[in-house]
Kinemage of the C-alpha trace (Angstrom):
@kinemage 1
@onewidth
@group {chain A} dominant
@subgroup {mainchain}
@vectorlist {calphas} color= white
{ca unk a 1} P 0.000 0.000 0.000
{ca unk a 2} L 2.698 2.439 0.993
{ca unk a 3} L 4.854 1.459 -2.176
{ca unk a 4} L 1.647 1.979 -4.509
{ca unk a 5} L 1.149 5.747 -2.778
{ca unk a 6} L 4.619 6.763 -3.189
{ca unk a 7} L 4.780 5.549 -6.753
{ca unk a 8} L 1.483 7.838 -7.162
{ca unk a 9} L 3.420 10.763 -4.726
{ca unk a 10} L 6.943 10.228 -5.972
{ca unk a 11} L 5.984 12.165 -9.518
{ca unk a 12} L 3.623 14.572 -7.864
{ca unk a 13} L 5.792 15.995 -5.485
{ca unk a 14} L 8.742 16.036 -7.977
{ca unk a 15} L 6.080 17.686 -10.649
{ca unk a 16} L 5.134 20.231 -7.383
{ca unk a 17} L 9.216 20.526 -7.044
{ca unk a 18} L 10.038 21.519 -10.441
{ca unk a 19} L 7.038 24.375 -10.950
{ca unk a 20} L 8.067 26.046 -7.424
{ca unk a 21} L 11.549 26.016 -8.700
{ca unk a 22} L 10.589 27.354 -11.969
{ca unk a 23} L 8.169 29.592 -10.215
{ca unk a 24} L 10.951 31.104 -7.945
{ca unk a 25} L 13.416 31.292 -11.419
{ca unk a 26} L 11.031 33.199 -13.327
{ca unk a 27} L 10.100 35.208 -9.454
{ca unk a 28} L 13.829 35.972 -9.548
{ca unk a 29} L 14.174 37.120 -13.000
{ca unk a 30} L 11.150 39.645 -12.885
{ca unk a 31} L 12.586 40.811 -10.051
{ca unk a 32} L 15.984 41.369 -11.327
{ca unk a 33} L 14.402 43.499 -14.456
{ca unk a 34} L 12.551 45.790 -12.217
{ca unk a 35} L 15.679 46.252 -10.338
{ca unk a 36} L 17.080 46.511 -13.782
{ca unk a 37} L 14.999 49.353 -15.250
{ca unk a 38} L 14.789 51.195 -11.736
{ca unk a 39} L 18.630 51.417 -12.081
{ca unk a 40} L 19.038 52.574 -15.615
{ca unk a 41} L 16.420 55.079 -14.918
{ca unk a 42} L 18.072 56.172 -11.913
{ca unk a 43} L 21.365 56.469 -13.474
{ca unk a 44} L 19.527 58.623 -16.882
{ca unk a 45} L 17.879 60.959 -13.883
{ca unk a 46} L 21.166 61.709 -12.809
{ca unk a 47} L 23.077 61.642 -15.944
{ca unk a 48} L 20.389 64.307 -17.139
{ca unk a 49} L 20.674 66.227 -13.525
{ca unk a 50} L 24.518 66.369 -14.296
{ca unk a 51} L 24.420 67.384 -17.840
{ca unk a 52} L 21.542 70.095 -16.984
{ca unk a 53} L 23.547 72.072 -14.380
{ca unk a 54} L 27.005 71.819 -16.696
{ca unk a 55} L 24.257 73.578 -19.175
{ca unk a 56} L 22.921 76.081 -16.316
{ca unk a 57} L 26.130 77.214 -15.963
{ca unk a 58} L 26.972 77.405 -19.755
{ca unk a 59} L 23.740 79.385 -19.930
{ca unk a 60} L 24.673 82.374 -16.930
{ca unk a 61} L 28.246 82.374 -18.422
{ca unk a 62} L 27.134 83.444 -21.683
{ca unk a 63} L 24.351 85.918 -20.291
{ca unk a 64} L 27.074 87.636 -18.190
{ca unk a 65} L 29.556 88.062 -21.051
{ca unk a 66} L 27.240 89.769 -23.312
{ca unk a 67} L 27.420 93.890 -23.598
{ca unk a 68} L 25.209 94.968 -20.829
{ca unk a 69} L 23.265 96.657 -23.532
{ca unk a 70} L 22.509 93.842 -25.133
{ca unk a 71} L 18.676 93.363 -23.831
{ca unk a 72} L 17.840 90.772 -26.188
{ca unk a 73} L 20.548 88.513 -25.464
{ca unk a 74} L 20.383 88.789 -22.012
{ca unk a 75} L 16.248 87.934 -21.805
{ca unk a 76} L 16.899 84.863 -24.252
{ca unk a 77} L 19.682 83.962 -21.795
{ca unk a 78} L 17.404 84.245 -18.546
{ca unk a 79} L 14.797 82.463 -20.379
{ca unk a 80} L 16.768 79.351 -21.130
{ca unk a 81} L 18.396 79.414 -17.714
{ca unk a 82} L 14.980 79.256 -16.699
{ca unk a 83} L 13.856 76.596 -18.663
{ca unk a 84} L 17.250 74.255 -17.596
{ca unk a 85} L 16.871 74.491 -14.270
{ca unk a 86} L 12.975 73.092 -14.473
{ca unk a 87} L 14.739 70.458 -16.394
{ca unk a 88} L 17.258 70.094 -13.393
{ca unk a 89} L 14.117 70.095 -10.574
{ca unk a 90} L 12.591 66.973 -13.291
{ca unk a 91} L 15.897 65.330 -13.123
{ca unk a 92} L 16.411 65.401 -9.653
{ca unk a 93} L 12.845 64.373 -8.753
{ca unk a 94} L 13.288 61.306 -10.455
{ca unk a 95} L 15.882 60.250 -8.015
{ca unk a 96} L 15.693 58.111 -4.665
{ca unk a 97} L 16.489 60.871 -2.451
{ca unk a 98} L 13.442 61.255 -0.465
{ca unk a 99} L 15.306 59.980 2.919
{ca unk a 100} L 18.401 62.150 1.866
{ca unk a 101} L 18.768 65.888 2.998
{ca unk a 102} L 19.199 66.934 -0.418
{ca unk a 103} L 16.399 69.969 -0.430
{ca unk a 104} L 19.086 72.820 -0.152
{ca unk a 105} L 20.021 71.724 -3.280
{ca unk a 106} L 16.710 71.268 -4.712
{ca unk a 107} L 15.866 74.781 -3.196
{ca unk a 108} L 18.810 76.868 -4.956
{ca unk a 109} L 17.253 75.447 -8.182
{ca unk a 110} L 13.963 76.558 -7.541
{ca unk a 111} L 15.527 80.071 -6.692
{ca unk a 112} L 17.594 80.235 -9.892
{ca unk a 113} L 14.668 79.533 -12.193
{ca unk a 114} L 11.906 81.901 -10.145
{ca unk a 115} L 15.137 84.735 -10.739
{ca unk a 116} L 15.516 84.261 -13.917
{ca unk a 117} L 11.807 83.726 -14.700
{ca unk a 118} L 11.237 87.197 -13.039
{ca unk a 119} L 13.854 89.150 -14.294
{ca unk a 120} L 12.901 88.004 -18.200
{ca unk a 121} L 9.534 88.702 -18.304
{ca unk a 122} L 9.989 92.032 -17.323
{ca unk a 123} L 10.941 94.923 -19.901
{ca unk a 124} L 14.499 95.251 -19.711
{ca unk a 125} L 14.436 98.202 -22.232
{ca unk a 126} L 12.368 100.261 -19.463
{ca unk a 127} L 13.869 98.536 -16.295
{ca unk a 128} L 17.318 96.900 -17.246
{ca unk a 129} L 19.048 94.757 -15.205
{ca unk a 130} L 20.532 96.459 -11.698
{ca unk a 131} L 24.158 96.187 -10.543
{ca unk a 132} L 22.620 94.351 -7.845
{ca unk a 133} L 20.864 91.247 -10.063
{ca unk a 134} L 24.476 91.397 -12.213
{ca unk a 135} L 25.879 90.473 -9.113
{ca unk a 136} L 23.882 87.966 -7.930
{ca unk a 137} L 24.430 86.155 -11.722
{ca unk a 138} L 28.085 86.568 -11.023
{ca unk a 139} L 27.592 84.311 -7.996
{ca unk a 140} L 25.000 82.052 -9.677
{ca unk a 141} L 27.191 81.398 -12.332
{ca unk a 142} L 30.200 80.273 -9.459
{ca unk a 143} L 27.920 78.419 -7.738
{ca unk a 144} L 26.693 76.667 -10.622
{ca unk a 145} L 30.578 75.647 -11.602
{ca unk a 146} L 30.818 74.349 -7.808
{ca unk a 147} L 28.028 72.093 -8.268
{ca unk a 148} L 28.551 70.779 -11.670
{ca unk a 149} L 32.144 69.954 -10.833
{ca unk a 150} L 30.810 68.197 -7.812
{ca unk a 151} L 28.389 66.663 -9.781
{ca unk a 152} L 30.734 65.215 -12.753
{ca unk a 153} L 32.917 64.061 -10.530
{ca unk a 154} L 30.042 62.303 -8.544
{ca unk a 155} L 29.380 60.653 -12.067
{ca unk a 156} L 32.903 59.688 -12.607
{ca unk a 157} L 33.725 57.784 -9.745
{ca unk a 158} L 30.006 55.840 -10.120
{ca unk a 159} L 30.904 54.255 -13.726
{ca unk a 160} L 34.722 54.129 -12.886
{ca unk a 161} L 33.717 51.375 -9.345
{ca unk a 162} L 30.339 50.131 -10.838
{ca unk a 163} L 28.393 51.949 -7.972
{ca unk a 164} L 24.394 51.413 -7.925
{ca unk a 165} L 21.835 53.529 -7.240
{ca unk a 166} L 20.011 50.898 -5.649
{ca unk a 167} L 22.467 50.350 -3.085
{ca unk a 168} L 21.776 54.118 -2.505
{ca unk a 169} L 18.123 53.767 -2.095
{ca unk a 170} L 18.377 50.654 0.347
{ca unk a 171} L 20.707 52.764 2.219
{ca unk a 172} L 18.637 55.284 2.582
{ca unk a 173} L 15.328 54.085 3.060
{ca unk a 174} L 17.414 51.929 5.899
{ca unk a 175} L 17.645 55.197 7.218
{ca unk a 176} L 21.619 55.133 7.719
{ca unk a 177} L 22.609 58.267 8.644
{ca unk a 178} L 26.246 57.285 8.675
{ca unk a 179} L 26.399 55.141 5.755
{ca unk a 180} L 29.755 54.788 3.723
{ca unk a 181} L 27.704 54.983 0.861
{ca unk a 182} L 30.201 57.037 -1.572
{ca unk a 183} L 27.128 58.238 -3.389
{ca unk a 184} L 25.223 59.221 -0.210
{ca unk a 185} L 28.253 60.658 0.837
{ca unk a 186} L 28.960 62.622 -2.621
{ca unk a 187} L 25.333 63.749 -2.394
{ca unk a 188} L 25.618 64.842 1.006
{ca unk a 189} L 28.691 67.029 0.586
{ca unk a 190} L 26.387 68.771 -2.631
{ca unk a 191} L 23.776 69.665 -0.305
{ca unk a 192} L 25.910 71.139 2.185
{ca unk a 193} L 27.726 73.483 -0.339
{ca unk a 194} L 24.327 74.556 -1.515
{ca unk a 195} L 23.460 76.042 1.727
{ca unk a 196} L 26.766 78.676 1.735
{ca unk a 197} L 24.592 80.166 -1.466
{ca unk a 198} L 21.808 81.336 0.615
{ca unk a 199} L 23.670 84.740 1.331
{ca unk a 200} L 23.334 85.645 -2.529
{ca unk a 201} L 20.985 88.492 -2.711
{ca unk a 202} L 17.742 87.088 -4.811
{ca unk a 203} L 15.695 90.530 -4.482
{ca unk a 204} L 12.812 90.821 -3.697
{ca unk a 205} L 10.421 89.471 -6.217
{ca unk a 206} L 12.612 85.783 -5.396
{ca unk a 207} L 12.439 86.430 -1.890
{ca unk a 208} L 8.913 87.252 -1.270
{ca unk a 209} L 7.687 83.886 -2.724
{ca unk a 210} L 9.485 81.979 -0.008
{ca unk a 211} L 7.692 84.120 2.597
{ca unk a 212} L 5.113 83.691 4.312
{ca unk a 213} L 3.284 86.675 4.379
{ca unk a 214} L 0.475 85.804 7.044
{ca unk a 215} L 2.915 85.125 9.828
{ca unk a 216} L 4.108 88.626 10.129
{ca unk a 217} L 0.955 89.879 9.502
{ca unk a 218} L -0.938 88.281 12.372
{ca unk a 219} L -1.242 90.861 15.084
{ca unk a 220} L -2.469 90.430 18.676
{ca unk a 221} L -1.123 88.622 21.871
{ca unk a 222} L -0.496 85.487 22.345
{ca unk a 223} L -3.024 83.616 23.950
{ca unk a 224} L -3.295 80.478 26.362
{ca unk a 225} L -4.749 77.087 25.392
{ca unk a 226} L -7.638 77.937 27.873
{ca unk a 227} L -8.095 80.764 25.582
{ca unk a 228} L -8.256 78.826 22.524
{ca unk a 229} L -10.706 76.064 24.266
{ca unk a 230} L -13.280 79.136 24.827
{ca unk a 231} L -13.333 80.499 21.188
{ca unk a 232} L -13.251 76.766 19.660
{ca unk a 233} L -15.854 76.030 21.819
{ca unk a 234} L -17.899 79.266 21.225
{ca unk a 235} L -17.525 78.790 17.059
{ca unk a 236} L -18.339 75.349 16.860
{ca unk a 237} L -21.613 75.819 19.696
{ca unk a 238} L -20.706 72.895 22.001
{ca unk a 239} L -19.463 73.172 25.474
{ca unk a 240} L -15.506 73.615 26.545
{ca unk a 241} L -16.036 70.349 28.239
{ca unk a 242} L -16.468 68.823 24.948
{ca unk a 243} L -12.790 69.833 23.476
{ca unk a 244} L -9.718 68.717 23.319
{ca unk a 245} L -6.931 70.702 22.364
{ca unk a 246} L -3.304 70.647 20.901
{ca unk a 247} L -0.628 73.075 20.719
{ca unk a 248} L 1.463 72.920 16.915
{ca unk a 249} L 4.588 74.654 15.796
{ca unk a 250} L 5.293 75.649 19.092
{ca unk a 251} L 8.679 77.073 18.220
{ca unk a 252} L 7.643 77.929 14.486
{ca unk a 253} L 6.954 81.332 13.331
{ca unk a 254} L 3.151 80.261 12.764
{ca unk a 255} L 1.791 78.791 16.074
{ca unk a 256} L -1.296 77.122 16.284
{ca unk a 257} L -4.174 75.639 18.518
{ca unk a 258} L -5.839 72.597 17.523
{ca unk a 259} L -8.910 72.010 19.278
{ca unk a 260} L -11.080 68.921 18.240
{ca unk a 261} L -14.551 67.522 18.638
{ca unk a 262} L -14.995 64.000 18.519
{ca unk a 263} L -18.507 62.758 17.536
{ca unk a 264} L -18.262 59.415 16.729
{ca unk a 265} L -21.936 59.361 15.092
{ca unk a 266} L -21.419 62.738 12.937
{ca unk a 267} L -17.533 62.367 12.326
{ca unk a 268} L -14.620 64.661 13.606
{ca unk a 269} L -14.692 68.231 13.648
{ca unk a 270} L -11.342 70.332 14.028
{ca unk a 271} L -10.631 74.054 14.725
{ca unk a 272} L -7.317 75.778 13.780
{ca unk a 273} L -6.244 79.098 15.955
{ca unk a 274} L -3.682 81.161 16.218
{ca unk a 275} L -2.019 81.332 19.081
{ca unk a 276} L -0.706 84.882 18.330
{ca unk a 277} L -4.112 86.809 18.150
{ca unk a 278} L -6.425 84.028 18.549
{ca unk a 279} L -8.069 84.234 15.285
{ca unk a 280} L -9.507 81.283 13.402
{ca unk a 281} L -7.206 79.919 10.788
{ca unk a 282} L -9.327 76.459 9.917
{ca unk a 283} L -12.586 74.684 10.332
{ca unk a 284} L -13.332 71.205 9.171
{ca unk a 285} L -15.687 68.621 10.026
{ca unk a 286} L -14.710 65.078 8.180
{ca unk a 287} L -17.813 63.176 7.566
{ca unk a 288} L -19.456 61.302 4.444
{ca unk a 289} L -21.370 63.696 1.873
{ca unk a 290} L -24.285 61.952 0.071
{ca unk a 291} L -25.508 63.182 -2.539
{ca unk a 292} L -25.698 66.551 -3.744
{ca unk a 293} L -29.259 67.774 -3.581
{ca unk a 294} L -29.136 71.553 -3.493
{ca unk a 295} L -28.325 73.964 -6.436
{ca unk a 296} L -25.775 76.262 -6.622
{ca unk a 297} L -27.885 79.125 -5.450
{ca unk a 298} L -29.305 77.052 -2.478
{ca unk a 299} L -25.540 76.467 -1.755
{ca unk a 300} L -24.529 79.814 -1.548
{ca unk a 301} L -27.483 80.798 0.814
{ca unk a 302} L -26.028 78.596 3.055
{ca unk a 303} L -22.549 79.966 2.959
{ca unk a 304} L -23.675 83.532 3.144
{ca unk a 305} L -25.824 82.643 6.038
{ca unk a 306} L -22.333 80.758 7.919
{ca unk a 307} L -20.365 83.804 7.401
{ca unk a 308} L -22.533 86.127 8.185
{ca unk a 309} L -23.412 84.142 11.717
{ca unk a 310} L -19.754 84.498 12.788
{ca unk a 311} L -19.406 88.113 11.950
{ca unk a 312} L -17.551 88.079 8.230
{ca unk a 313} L -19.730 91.360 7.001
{ca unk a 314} L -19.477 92.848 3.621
{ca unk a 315} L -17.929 89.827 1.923
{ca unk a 316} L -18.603 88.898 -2.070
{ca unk a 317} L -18.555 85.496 -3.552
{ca unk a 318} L -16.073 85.695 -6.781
{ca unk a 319} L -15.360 82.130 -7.341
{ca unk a 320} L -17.093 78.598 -6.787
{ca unk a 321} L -15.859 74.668 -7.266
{ca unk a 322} L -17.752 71.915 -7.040
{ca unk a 323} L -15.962 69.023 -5.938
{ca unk a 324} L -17.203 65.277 -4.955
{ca unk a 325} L -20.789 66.688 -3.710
{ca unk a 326} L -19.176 69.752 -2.219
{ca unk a 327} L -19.437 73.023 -3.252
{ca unk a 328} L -16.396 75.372 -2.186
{ca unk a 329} L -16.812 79.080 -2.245
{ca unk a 330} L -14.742 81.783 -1.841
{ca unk a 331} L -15.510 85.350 -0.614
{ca unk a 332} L -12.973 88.811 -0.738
{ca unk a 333} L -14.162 91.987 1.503
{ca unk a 334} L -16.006 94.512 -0.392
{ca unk a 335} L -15.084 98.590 0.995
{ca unk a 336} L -17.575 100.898 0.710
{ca unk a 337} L -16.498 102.170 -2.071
{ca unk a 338} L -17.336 98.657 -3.573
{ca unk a 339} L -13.694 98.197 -4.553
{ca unk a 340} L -12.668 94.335 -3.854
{ca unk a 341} L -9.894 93.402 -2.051
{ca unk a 342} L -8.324 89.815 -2.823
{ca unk a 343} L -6.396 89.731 -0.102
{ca unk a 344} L -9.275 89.760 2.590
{ca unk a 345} L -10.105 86.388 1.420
{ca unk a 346} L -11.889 82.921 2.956
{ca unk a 347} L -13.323 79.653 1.000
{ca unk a 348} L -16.437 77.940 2.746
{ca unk a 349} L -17.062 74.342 1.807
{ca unk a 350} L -20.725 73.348 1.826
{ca unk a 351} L -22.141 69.911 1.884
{ca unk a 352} L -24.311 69.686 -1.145
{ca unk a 353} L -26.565 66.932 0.447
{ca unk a 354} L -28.107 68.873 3.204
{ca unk a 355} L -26.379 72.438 2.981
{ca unk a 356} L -24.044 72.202 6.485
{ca unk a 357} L -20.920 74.409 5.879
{ca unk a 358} L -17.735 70.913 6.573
{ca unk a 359} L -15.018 73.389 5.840
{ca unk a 360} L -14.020 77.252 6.470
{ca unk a 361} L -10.439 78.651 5.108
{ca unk a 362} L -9.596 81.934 7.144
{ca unk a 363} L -5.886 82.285 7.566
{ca unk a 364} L -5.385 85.024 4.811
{ca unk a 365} L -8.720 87.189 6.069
{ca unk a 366} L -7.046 86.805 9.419
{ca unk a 367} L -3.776 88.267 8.329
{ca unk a 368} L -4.266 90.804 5.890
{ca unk a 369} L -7.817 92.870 7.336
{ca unk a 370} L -7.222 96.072 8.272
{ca unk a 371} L -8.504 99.128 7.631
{ca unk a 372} L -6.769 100.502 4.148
{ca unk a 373} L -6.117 104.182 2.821
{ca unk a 374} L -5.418 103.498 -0.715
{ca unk a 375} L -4.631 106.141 -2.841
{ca unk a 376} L -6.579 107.325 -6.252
{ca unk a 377} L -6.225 105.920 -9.427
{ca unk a 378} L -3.373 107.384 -11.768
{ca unk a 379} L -5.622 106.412 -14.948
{ca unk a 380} L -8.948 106.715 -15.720
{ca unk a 381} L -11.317 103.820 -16.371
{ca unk a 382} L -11.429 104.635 -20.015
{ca unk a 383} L -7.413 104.966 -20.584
{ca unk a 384} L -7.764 101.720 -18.421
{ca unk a 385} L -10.011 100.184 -21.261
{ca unk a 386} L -7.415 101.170 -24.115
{ca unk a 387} L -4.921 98.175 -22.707
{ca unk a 388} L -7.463 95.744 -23.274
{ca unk a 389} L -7.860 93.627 -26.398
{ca unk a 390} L -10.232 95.373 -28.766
{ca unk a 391} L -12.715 91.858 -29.138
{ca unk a 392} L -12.937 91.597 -25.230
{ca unk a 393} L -16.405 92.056 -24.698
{ca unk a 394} L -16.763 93.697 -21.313
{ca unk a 395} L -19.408 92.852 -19.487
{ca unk a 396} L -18.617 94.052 -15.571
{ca unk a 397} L -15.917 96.740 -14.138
{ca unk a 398} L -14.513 97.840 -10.814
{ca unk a 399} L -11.741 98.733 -8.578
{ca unk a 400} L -10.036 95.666 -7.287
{ca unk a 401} L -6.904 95.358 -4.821
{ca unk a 402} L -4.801 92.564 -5.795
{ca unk a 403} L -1.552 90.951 -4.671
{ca unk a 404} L 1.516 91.459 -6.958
{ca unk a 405} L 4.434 90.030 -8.317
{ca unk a 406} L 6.634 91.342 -5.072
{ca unk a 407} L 4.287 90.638 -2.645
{ca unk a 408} L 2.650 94.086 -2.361
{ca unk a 409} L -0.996 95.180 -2.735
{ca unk a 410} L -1.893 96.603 -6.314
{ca unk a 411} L -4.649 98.720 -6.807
{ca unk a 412} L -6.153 97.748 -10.324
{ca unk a 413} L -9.545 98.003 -12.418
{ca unk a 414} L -10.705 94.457 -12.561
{ca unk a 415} L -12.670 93.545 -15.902
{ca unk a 416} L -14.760 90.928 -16.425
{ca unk a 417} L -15.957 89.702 -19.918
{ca unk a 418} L -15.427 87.165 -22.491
{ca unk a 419} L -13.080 86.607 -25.601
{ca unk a 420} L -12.870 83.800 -27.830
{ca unk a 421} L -16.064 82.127 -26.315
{ca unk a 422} L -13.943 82.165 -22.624
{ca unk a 423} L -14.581 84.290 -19.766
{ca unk a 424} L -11.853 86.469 -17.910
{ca unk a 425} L -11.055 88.864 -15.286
{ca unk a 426} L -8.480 91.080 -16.228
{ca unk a 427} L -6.547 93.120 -13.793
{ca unk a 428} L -5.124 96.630 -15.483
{ca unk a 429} L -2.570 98.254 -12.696
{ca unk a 430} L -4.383 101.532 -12.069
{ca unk a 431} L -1.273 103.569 -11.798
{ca unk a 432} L 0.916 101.991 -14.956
{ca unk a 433} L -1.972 100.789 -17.327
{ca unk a 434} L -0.304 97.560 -17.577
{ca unk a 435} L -2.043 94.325 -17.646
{ca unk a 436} L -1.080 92.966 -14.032
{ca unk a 437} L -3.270 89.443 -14.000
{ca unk a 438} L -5.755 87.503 -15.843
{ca unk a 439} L -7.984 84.943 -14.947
{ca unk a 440} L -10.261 82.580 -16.673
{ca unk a 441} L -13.617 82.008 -15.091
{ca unk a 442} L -15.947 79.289 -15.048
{ca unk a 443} L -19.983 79.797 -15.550
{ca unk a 444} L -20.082 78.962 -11.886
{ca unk a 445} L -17.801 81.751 -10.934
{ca unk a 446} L -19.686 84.127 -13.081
{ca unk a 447} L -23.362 82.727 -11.509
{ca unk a 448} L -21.876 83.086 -7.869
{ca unk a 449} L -19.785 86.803 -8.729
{ca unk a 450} L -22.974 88.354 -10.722
């Protein structure tokens, strides 16, 4: 009996044998050309990183050799050093370094291109380049040669000892801080040499898009987490008994108090203060949202009725999403003059099944209101109208204040009207006459604006 089931066994388990052993082969060789691919695109990314900054600083060589007169040259040189280092950011985002400190580098990048984005779309026959900006090319251009060099070298020693990138992303995601990795190492020493180039002097159309604007603008004194419990308490009408509260970015520039509601039939509901000021920053209560039953003008009753509740008077609706069964508006302050001003902003997030308001967006409102003294237009509406294109069928106009390109509040004429079967708002600077934004609107944003 035995010898009649292992004759039956003997070629079933060797049958079994053979396919898991062919199974694990074939296992083994997929895996090998994933690793495969993952490697030759890691080595491309950074063969392409390498070859981009040798090209960046090619690019701000030749820009600072030209005749200073040479406008032309010069924008066509900002423009490509522009367009290199996005292809640098591409190259290095394709990389396994999201355990490695490598965002100094990654941030110099992003500088270079916003400088030279900024400076080249600007008329350099009317505002030429300052001794200042030549300057800070002169030291973008040597810190470009520092990096490449470090870079090519990097390279070198890679295909000269067969180094893998793999090896450098099992390292890392290992989380070895003090790994002999020569490319870790290599990478590490890049990043730390991009940090001596914060000192160069970006100006401030750079420099005012890596600030945060709100946190200097929040006035008031700080208040306690007792504080906090009270006006969380008092917004979202339960008692302080019913909140619990947490203290973030303690030693940030933008404290906060988190204070939470836990209703375990209705979902969470959060509140976001500041702890400098104690205005409200956030409101959001996570639940399911059916579906949407109300129309867009039911929606906005409902948000109008929320904001005016907790005291946000003489606020207009100028855009609206819809989003998942959620409709999202947002509102600017209105002066009495009726001039809007975009910087007084908040968003309200309706439910579209039964109208509650699940999210409120108040951190800019909370920074920027204040009383204003703005001064008079320099150009009348109608030399206003001359900058716009002659087929833009106007259909609204107003006085609008408006952030700029340097972070400062621009008084325009805001027009609103269609071209080419679109809709727009277009911003003309009311002292220059220049175009300073335009927008394209939805039909929603038109219903909700109108």
């Amino acid at each position: 009996m035995y010898r009649r089931l292992s004759m039956i066994m003997f070629p079933i388990m060797t049958v079994l044998f053979i396919g898991a052993m062919y199974w694990g082969y074939q296992e083994h060789q997929e895996k090998n050309n994933v690793l495969l691919k993952a490697e030759n695109s890691y080595q491309r990314a950074f063969g392409d990183l390498t070859y981009y900054v040798h090209k960046l600083n090619d690019e701000l060589g030749n820009t600072l050799a030209v005749n200073s007169a040479s406008k032309d040259f010069q924008r066509k040189g900002l423009v490509n050093v522009w367009r290199i280092t996005s292809e640098a950011q591409h190259a290095i985002s394709q990389l396994p370094l999201s355990y490695l400190p490598f965002a100094d580098t990654e941030n110099f990048l992003s500088r270079v291109s916003n400088f030279a984005y900024k400076t080249s779309v600007r008329d350099l026959g009317k505002q030429p380049l300052s001794g200042e900006e030549f300057k800070t090319l002169k030291s973008l251009y040597n810190s470009s040669h520092q990096i490449s060099s470090q870079l090519s070298e990097l390279q070198n020693n890679i295909m000269s000892s067969s180094l893998r990138w793999m090896d450098v992303e099992v390292a890392l995601s290992a989380n070895e801080s003090g790994t002999s990795n020569p490319v870790v190492s290599s990478l590490r020493h890049v990043n730390d040499q991009s940090t001596q180039y914060g000192e160069v002097e970006w100006g401030p159309a750079v420099n005012s898009m890596y600030t945060d604007k709100r946190v200097k603008l929040l006035s008031g004194k700080p208040i306690t987490a007792e504080e906090a419990v009270k006006i969380a308490a008092k917004f979202m009408d339960t008692d302080v008994s019913n909140i619990e509260i947490k203290e973030n970015g303690k030693d940030s520039d933008f404290p906060t108090y988190m204070a939470s509601v836990k209703d375990d039939a209705d979902g969470d509901k959060k509140v976001s203060i500041a702890a400098k000021g104690g205005k409200l920053v956030m409101y959001a209560h996570y639940r399911d949202v059916s579906e949407a039953t109300l129309t867009l003008e039911q929606a906005e009753e409902k948000a109008e009725s929320f904001i005016e509740k907790h005291g946000y008077d003489d606020m207009e609706a100028v855009s609206y999403d819809e989003y998942y069964n959620t409709g999202t508006f947002t509102y600017v302050y209105e002066m009495e003059d009726d001039t809007l001003v975009y910087p007084d902003k908040i968003t309200v997030k309706v439910a579209l099944d039964d109208g509650e308001v699940i999210g409120f967006h108040a951190a800019d409102y909370a920074a920027h209101h204040r009383d204003r003294q703005m001064n008079k237009p320099s150009i009348s509406l109608n030399q206003a109208i001359t900058a716009l294109n002659p087929d833009f069928s106007i259909k609204d106009q107003r006085l609008a204040i408006i952030d700029g390109e340097l972070g400062e509040e621009v008084l325009c004429y805001e027009f609103t009207g269609n071209i080419n079967d679109q809709l727009y708002r277009i911003y003309i600077n009311a002292e220059t006459g220049i175009e300073e934004k335009i927008e394209k609107m939805s039909r929603s944003d038109q219903a909700v604006s109108s």
